[in-house]
C-alpha positions in Angstrom: -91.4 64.9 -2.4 -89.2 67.4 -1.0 -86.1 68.2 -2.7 -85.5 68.2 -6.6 -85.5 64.9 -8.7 -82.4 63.6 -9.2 -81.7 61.7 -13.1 -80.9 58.3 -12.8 -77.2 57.9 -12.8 -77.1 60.9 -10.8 -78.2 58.6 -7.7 -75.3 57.2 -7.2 -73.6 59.6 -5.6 -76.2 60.5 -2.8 -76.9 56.5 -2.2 -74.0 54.7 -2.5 -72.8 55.2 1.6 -76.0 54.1 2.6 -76.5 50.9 4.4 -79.9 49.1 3.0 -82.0 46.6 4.4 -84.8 44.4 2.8 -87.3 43.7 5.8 -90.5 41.2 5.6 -93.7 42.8 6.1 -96.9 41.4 7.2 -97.4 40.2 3.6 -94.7 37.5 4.8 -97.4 35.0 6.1 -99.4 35.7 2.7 -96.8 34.7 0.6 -96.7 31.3 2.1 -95.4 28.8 1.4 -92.9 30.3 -0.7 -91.5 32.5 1.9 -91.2 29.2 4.5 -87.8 29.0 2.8 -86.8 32.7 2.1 -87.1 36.4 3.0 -90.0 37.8 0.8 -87.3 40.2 -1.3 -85.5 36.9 -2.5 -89.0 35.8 -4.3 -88.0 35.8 -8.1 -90.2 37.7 -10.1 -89.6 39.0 -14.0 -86.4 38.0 -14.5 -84.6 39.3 -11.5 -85.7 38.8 -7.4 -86.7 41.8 -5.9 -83.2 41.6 -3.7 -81.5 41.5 -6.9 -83.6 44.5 -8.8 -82.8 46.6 -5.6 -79.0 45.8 -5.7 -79.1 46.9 -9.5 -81.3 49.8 -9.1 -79.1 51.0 -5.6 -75.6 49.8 -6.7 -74.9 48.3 -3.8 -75.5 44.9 -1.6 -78.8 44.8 1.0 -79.2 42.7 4.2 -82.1 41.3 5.6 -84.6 41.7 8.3 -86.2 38.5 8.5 -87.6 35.7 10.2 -84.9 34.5 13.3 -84.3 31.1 11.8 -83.6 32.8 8.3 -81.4 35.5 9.6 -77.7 33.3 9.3 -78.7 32.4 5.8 -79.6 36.1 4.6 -77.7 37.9 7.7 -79.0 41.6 8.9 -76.2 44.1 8.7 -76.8 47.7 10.8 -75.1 50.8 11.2 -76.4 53.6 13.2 -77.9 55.1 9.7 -80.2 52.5 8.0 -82.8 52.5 5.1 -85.1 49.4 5.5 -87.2 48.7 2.1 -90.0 46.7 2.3 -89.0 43.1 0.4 -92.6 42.9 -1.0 -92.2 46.3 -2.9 -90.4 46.5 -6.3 -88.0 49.4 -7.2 -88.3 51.7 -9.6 -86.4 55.6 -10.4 -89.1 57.3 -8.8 -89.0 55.2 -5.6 -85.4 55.4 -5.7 -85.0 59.2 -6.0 -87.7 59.6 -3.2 -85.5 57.3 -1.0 -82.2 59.1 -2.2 -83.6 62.1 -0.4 -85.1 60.8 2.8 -83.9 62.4 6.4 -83.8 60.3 9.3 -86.9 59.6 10.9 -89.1 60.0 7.4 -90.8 57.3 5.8 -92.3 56.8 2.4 -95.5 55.3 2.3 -97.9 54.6 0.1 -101.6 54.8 1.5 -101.3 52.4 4.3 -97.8 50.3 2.7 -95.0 51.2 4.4 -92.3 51.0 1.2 -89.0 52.3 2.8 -87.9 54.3 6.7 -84.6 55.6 7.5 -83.9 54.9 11.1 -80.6 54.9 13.3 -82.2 53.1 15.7 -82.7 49.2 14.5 -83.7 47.2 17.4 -87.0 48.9 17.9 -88.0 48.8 14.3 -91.2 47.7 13.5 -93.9 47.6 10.7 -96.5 48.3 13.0 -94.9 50.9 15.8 -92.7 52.8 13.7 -93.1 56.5 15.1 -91.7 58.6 11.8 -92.6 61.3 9.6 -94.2 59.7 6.5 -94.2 61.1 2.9 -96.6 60.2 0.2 -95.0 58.5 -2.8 -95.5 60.3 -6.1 -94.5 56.8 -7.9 -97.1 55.5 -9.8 -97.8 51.8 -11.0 -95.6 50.6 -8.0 -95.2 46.3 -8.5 -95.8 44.8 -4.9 -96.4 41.3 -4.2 -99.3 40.3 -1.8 -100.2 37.1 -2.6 -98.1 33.7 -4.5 -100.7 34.4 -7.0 -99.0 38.0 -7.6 -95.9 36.2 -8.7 -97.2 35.2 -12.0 -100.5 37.6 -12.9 -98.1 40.4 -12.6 -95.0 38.7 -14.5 -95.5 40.8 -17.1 -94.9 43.8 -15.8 -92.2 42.5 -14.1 -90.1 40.9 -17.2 -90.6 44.5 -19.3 -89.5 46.3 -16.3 -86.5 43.7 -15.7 -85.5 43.7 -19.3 -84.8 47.4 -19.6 -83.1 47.5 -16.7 -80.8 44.3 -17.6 -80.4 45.5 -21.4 -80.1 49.1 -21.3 -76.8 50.1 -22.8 -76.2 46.5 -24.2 -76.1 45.0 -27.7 -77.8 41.4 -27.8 -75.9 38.4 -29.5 -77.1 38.0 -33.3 -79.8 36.2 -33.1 -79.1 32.7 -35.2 -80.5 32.3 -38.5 -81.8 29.0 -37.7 -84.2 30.5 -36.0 -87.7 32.4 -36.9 -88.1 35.4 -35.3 -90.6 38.8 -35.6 -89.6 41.9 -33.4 -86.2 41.4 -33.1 -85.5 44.4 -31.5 -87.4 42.9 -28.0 -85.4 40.2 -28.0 -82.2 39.6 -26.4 -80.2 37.1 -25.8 -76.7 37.2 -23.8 -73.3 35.6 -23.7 -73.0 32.5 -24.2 -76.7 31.5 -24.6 -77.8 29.3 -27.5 -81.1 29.6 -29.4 -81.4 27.4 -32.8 -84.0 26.3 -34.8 -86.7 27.6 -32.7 -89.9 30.2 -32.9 -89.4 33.6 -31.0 -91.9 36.1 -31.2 -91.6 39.3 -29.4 -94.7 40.7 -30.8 -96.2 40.2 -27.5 -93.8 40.8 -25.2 -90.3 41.0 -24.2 -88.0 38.0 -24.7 -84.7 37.7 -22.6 -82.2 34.9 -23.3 -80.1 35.2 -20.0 -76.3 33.8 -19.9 -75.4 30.4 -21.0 -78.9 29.5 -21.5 -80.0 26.9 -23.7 -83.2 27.0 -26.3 -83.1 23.3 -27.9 -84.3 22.6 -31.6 -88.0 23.0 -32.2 -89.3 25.6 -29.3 -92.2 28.3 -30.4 -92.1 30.9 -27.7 -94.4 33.8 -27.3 -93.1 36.8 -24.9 -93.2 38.2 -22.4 -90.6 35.6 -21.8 -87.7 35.3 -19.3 -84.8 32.2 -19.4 -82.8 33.0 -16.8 -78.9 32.0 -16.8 -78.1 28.2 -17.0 -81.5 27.4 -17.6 -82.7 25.5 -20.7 -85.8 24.9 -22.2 -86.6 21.3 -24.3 -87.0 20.2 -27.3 -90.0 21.1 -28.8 -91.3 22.8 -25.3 -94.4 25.2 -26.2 -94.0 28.7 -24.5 -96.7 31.2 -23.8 -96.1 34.7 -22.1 -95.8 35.7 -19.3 -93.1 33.0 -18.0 -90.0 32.8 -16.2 -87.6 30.3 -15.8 -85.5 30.9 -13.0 -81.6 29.9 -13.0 -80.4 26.4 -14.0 -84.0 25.2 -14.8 -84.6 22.6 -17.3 -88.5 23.4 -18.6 -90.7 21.2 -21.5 -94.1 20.8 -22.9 -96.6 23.0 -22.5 -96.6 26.0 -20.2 -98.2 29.5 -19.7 -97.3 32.1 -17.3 -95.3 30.3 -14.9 -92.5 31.8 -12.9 -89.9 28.7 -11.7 -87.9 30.6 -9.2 -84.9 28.3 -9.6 -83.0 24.9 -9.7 -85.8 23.0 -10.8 -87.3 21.2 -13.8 -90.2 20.1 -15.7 -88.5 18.4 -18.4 -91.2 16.6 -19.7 -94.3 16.9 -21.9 -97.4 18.2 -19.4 -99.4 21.0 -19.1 -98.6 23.6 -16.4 -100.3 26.9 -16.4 -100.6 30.4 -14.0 -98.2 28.5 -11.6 -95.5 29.4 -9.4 -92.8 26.2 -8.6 -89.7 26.8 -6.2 -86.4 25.6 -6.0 -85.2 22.5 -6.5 -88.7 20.9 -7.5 -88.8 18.2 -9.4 -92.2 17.3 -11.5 -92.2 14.0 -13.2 -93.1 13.1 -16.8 -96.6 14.1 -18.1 -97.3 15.9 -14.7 -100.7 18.2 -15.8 -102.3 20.7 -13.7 -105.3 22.5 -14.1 -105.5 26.2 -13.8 -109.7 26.4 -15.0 -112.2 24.7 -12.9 -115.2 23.3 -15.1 -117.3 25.6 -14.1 -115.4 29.1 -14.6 -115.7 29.9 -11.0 -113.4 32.0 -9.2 -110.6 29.6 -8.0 -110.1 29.6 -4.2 -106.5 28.8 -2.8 -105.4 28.5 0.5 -104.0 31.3 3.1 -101.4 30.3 5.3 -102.7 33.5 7.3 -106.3 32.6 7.6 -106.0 28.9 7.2 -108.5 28.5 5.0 -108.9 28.5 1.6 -109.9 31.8 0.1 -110.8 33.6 -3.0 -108.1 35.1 -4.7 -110.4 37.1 -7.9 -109.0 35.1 -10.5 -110.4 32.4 -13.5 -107.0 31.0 -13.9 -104.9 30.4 -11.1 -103.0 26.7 -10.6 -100.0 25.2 -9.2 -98.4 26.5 -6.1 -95.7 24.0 -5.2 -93.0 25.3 -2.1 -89.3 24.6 -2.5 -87.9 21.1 -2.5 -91.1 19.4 -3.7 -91.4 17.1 -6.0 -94.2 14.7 -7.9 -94.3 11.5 -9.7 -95.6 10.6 -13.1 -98.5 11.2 -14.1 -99.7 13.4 -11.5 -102.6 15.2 -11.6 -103.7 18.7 -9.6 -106.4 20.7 -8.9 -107.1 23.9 -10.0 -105.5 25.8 -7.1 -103.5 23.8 -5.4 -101.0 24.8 -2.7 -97.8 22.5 -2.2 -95.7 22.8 0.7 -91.9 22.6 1.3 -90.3 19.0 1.1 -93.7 17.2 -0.2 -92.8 13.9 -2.2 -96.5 13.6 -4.1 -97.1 10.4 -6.4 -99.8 7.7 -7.1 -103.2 8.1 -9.6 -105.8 10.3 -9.0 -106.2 14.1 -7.7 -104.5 14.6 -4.7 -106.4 17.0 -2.2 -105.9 21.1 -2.8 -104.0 21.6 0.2 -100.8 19.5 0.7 -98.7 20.2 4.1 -95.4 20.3 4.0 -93.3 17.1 4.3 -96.3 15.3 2.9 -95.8 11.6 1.4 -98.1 10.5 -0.7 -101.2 11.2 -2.7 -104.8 10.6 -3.1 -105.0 7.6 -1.8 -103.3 9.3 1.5 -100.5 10.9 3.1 -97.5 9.8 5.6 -94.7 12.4 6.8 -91.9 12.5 4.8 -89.0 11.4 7.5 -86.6 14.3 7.7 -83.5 12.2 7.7 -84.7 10.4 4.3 -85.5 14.2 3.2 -82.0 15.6 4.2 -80.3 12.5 2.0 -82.7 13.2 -1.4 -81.8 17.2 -1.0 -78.0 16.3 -0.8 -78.2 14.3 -3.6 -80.3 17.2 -5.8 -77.9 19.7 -4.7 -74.8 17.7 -5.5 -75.9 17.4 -9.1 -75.7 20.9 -9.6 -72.3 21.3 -7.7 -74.3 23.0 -4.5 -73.4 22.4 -0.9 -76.0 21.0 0.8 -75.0 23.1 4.9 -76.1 22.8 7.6 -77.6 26.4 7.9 -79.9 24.7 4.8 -80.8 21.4 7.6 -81.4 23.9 10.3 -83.4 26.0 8.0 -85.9 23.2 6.7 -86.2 21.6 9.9 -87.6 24.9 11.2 -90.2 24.6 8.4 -90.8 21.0 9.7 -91.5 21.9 13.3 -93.7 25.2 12.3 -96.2 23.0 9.5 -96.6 19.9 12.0 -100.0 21.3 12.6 -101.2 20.9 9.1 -100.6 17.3 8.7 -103.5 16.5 10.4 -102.6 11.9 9.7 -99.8 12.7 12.4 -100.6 11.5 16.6 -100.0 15.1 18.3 -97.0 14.9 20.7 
């Protein structure tokens, strides 16, 4: 990379007139159905999303390049000197040293992933066409999502990474006596949180109480562990590493490397494992889903991109459920199954592995959830958590309605 490193806090000065924007790569229609909802950059990974871990690492606020009917809810703001970053791609000092010293018309790259451009000229940017110098990253270990599945096999990185960035020039809260504890020193809880009479050990990983969260009596928790502010775990919840749970959560029984992005809960006893849920999910009492087939084969998920399932190189993978999706009692899923936005999923028996968007229903069959009924259950979940329901939020999900019509293969075509 051309030009000397620069330390950390030195950045600051060379960045902090730039103008930044997150842009969805091609990895957008991989990371289905979570990005339906969402630019790729505001997937939460760790304990931070990747918009957020750019803002922190850049001092400054981003804009997105996203999808048209995203683009009021996360708005694109240009000048006639812009640094796109792709949203997939994690930061770290290196990267943002390297992009504190690009010229206009440079790139960094790494291989074939385009990770950041500086361009003045923003209507004719493009993943594919851009016509730049490009410069090989010397950053190694670089975090990038590809797949939902890369949300929670690389947690762990993410939460350690996320942690020292978060808790660097801090002190923690005490931690309560009430509590048993080893490894104190990788655990930290903030402001306002409460943690009593509850197993923390930070032997194997980091543990991160975020603001006026809430452990209840009788947790055992094993890091790399992320509770992420407002959000509260139940009584006698069992915790394995590497989980997050996003902001204003409520999380119980049994889970293990799970990321819940945000607003939802699973505030019952139930197993949940290698999972990613959304916002504003709901997932009724003793929900369990498998994340080993019986035979130890390779578990197969489905692509949005290829529309089919395929393999994604993992033993343990599970629950993939889109924002705004919720199930019943009692449910039951598949290793590997995908969960769209808006699906309302209840009854006995396992429902298929694939569940469109707007589903109704279960194994014994599916309707479409009407979007009117949809709109009035959203308003009510968003009103008990003192969130506008807009109508940037309607226009957005019925976008996702029109666009997954094809998959719900019990409708008449029109």
């Amino acid at each position: 990379m051309h030009g000397k490193a620069l330390r950390f806090e030195e950045l600051y000065f060379f960045i902090r007139e730039m103008n930044y924007i997150l842009f969805d790569s091609n990895d957008r229609v991989n990371l289905l159905p979570f990005t339906f909802t969402r630019p790729s950059a505001e997937i939460r990974i760790g304990i931070l999303t990747i918009a957020q871990k750019w803002s922190k690492y850049l001092n400054t606020s981003l804009s997105y390049f996203t999808q048209d009917y995203l683009q009021k809810k996360f708005p694109l703001l240009t000048t006639n000197d812009n640094i796109f970053i792709n949203g997939t791609v994690c930061p770290n000092v290196q990267l943002v040293n390297e992009i504190a010293h690009l010229k206009v018309g440079e790139t960094i790259v790494k291989g074939n992933l385009l990770i950041a451009a500086r361009v003045s000229d923003v209507v004719t940017f493009s993943e594919e066409n851009i016509s730049a110098k490009k410069i090989e990253t010397s950053a190694e270990n670089i975090l990038k999502i590809t797949h939902p599945y890369d949300i929670f096999s690389k947690n762990a990185q993410a939460i350690e990474e996320d942690f020292e960035l978060l808790t660097k020039g801090k002190k923690s809260q005490p931690i309560s006596s009430t509590n048993q504890f080893l490894n104190p020193e990788n655990i930290f809880i903030e402001e306002g949180a409460k943690v009593e009479f509850s197993i923390l050990n930070a032997l194997t990983g980091k543990i991160y109480i975020g603001k006026d969260a809430e452990v209840m009596e009788g947790c055992k928790i094993r890091g790399p562990f992320a509770l992420c502010e407002h959000a509260g775990l139940k009584m006698d919840a069992k915790i394995y590493g590497a989980t997050t749970v996003g902001p204003y959560c409520k999380v119980g029984g049994e889970v293990s490397n799970v990321v819940f992005l945000g607003y939802s809960n699973k505030g019952h006893d139930g197993f949940l494992g290698n999972a990613v849920i959304g916002e504003w999910c709901n997932l009724g009492a003793d929900t369990n889903s498998s994340n080993l087939k019986n035979t130890y084969d390779e578990v197969k998920l489905w692509s949005y991109k290829t529309e089919r399932f395929e393999k994604t190189g993992l033993t343990f993978c599970g629950l993939m459920m889109a924002d705004h999706s919720k199930c019943g009692i009692n449910t039951m899923f598949n290793t590997g199954t995908v969960v769209g936005v808006g699906a309302n999923i209840f009854g006995s028996g396992f429902p298929r592995n694939f569940i469109p968007s707007f589903a109704w229903g279960g194994a014994q069959g599916f309707e479409t959830f009407v979007l009117n009924k949809f709109y009035k259950t959203a308003e009510a979940v968003y009103a008990r958590r003192n969130v506008p329901f807009t109508d940037i939020d309607k226009e957005i999900l019925k976008a996702v309605y029109d666009q997954s019509a094809k998959y719900r293969f019990w409708e008449k075509p029109v």
